[in-house]
Every structure is written in C-alpha cells, then in structure tokens.
C-alpha positions as CSV (number, residue, x, y, z in Angstrom):
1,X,-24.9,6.0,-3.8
2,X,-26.2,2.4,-5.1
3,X,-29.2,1.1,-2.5
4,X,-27.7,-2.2,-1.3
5,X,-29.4,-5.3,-2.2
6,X,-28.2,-8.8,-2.1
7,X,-29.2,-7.7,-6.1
8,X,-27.0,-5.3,-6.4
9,X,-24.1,-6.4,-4.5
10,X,-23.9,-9.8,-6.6
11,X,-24.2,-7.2,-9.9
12,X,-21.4,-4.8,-8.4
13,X,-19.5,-7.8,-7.3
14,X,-19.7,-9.0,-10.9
15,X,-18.6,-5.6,-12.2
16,X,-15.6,-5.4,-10.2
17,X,-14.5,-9.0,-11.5
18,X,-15.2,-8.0,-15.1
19,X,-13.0,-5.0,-14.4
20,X,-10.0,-6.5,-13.1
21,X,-9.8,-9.4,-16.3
22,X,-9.9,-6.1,-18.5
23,X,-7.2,-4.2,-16.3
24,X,-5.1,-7.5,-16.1
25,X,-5.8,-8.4,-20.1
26,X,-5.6,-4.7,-21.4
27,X,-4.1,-2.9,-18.9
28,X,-5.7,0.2,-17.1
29,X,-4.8,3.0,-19.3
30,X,-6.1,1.0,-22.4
31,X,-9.4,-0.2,-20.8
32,X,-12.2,1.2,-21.3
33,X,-15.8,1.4,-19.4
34,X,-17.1,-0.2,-22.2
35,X,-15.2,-3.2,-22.4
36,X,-15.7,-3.9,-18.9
37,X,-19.3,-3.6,-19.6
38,X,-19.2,-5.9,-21.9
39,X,-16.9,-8.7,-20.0
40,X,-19.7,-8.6,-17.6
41,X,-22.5,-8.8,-19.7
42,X,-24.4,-5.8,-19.2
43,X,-25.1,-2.8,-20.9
44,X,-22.6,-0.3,-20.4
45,X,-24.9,2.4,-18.6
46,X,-25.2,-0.6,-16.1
47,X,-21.6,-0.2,-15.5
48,X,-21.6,2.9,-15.0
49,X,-24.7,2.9,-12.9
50,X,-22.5,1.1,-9.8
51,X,-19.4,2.9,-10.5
52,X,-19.1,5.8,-12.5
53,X,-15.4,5.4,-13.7
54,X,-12.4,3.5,-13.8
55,X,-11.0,5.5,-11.4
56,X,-14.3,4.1,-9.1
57,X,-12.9,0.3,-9.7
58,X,-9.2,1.4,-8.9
59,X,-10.7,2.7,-5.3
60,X,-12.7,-0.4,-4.7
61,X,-9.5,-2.1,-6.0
62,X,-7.6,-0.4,-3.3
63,X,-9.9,-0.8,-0.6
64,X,-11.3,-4.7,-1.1
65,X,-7.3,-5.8,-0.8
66,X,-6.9,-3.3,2.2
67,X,-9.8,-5.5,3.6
68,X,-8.4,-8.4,2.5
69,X,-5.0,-7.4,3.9
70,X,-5.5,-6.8,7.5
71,X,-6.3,-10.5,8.9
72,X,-3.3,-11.8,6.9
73,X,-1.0,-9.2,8.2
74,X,-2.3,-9.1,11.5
75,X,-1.2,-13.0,11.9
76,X,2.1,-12.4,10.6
77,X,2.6,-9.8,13.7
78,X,1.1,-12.1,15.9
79,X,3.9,-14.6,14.5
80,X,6.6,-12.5,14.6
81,X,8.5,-12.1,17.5
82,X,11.6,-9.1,16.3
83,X,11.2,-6.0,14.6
84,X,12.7,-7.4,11.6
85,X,10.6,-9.9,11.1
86,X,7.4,-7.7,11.4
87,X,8.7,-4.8,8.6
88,X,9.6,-8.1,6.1
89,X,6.3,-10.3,6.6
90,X,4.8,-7.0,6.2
91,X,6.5,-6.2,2.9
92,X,6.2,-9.7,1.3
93,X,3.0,-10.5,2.5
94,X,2.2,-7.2,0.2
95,X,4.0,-8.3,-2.8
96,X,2.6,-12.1,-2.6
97,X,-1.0,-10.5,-2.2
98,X,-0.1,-7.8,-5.3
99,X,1.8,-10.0,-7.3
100,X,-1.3,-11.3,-9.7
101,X,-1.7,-7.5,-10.3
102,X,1.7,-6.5,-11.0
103,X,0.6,-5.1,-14.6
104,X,-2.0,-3.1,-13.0
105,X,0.0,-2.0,-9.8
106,X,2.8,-0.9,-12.7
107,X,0.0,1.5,-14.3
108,X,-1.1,3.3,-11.9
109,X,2.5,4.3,-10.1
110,X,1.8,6.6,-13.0
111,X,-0.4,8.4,-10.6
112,X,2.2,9.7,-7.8
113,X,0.6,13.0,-7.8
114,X,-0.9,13.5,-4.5
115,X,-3.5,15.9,-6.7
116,X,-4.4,12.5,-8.4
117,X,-7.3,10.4,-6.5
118,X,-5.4,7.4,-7.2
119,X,-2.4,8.0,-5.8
120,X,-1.0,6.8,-2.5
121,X,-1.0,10.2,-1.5
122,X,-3.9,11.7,-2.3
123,X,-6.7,12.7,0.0
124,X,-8.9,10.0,-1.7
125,X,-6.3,7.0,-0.4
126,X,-6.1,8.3,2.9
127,X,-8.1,5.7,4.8
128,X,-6.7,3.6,3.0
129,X,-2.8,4.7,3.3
130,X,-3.8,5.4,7.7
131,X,-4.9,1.6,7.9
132,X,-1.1,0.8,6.2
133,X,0.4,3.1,8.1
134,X,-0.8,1.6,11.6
135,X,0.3,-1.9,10.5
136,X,4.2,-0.2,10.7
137,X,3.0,1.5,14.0
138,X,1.5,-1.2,15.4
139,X,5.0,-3.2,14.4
140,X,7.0,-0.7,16.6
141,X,4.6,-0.4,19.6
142,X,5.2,-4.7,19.8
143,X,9.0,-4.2,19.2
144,X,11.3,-3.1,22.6
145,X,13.1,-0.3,21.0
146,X,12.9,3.0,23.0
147,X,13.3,5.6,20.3
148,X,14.1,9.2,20.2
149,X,10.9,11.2,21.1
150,X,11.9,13.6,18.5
151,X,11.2,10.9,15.5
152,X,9.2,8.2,17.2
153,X,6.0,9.6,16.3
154,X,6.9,9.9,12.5
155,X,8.0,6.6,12.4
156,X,5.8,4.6,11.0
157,X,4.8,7.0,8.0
158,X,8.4,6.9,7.2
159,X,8.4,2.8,7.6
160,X,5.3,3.2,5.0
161,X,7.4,5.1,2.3
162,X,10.6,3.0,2.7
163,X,7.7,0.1,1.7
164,X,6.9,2.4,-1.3
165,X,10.1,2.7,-2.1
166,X,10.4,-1.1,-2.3
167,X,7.0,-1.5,-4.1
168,X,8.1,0.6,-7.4
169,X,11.1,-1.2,-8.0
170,X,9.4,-4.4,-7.6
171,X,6.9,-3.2,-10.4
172,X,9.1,-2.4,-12.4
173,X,12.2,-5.7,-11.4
174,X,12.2,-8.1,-14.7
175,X,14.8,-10.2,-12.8
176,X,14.0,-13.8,-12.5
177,X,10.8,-13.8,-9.5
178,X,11.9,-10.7,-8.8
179,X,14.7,-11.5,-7.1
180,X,16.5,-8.5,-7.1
181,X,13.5,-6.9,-4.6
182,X,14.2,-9.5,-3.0
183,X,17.6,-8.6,-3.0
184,X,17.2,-5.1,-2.1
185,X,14.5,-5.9,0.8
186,X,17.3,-7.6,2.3
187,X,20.0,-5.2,2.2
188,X,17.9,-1.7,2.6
189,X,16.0,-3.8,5.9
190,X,19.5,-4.0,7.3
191,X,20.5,-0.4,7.3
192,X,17.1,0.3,9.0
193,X,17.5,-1.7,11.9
194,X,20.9,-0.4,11.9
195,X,19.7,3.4,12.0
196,X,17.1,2.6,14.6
197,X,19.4,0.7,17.0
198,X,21.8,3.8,16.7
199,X,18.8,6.0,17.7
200,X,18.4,4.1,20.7
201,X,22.3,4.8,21.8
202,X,21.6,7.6,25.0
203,X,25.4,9.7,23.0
204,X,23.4,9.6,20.2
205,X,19.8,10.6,21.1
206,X,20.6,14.3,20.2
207,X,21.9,13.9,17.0
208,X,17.8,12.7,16.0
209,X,16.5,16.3,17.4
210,X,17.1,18.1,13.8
211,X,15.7,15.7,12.5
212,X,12.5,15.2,14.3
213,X,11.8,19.1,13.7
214,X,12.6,18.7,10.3
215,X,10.1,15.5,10.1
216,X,7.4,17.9,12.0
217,X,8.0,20.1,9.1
218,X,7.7,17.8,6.4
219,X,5.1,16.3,7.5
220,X,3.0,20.0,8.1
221,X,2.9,19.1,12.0
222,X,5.3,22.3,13.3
C-alpha cells in the first residue's frame, strides 16, 4: 500500500494517464510497464512502485469509471419515469462513457474467465460488478411491476448480463457508430419488457417457479 500524499496521488494520478495513452495507442496486450513508465516520465521502478502491473491499471481503470458512473446514472433514474427508459439510459449512458475506450474494453473481453482478476466475473470485480448490479435493482424497485417472488430477487443480476451481452457485441460492431447495437438494444429491450409484463399475468405466475429454482441454482443460492 502507497502512503497517500497530495505527492503521491498527483504522481499515481499521472501514472494512470500515462497508462491509458499506452493502452489506447498500443493496446493492452502490447503495452508494456515500461512504456508506460516512460509516457509518464519516470523511471520504470517508479511505475511499478504505485502499481505493480498492468493488471493494477485495469482495476483502477475499472473502478475510477465505476466512480465516475454512478452520479451520471443516478440522474438518468432520477429522469426516467418507465422501466424502459431506466434499462436504456442505463445501457447508453455505459457505452457513451466507454466509447473513447472501445480498443481497450475489446482487449480485455479476452478475460471472461471468472479465474481471471480482470474479468467481470471474477472475485477481484466484485465490488465493482455489486455497484452495477444495484443500478438494475434499483431500476426495478422505482418501476411498478409486481414480479414473481420466485425470480424477482435474481433480477437484476440477470438485467446485468443481458447488458453484457450488449457490451461485447458493441466491442466488436464495425457498423457505422455502431448502429447495429443500437439496433439490437432496441429489439432485445423489447422482448424483455415483454417477458417481464407476462411474469406479472396472475395464469402465468406459476410458469416462473422452475425457473426461479433453477436461478437459485445457478446462481449457488439453493
């Protein structure tokens, strides 16, 4: 742990921008400590001093735009007024705030393993992933819907991996300002709000039981 001094937070802080020219110019896998170092004029045992790896950039990465995040998507659930509108200004206020990072994002969906610390899934993220997931929650607790008991709870995680879902094909769209996320944000959105106004059907409501008890199982809470 770095002692923090208005010294050392200007020389992390200095770091951390070096880090994301060299991630944006090179790219992550072909970056190097080193280079960084040297974007940020110091010597390279400086670097690594404050952060010990890449890997230690990726999580402050992760973390500064989670802080970043939160006030912006916190107005756009104070603006919205539906459901809808919630889950999409959550979305696309995430893909405006990535989209200077979209080489960098693209790298490191290399990472799925949740064994990896840089994955959305590992232990490491988790803080990280729980903030994300209680935008989604915090989405449905505004909204009126009266859900199934039986999936309610697992809710917003599975909101959060429909929004991963959406985040790697934007990586990876090469259509014209990505408009075929776009596209597909539009269409999949749909046939959410669909499913969930079905759940809320009373004829229906037992239909969701198998599959709340197979969410508790998937999700290691049976």
């Amino acid at each position: 742990m770095v002692r923090q001094t208005p010294k050392s937070e200007e020389t992390q802080a200095r770091i951390f921008a070096a880090a994301l020219q060299v991630f944006r110019e090179r790219g992550f896998e072909a970056a190097t400590m080193r280079e960084i170092a040297a974007s940020a004029h110091m010597a390279v045992g400086a670097a690594y001093y404050y952060f010990d790896s890449k890997d230690a950039l990726v999580m402050a990465y992760y973390e500064r735009a989670q802080n970043e995040l939160s006030p912006l998507i916190d107005a756009q659930l104070a603006a919205s007024r539906t459901l809808e509108q919630r889950l999409r200004n959550i979305i696309e206020q995430k893909l405006d705030y990535f989209e200077p990072d979209r080489k960098l994002v693209s790298a490191l969906t290399a990472h799925i393993d949740p064994a990896h610390p840089l994955s959305p899934f590992s232990a490491s993220t988790a803080p990280v992933r729980n903030s994300d997931i209680a935008f989604f929650k915090r989405a449905i607790d505004d909204s009126s819907m009266k859900l199934p008991k039986s999936i309610q709870p697992h809710l917003p995680r599975l909101l959060w991996l429909y929004q991963m879902g959406i985040f790697l094909f934007w990586v990876f769209d090469r259509s014209r300002n990505q408009e075929r996320t776009q596209l597909l944000l539009a269409k999949t959105l749909s046939i959410v709000l669909l499913g969930l106004k079905l759940a809320q059907l009373p004829p229906l409501r037992p239909l969701f039981r198998p599959a709340g008890e197979l969410l508790d199982t998937f999700f290691g809470e049976a």
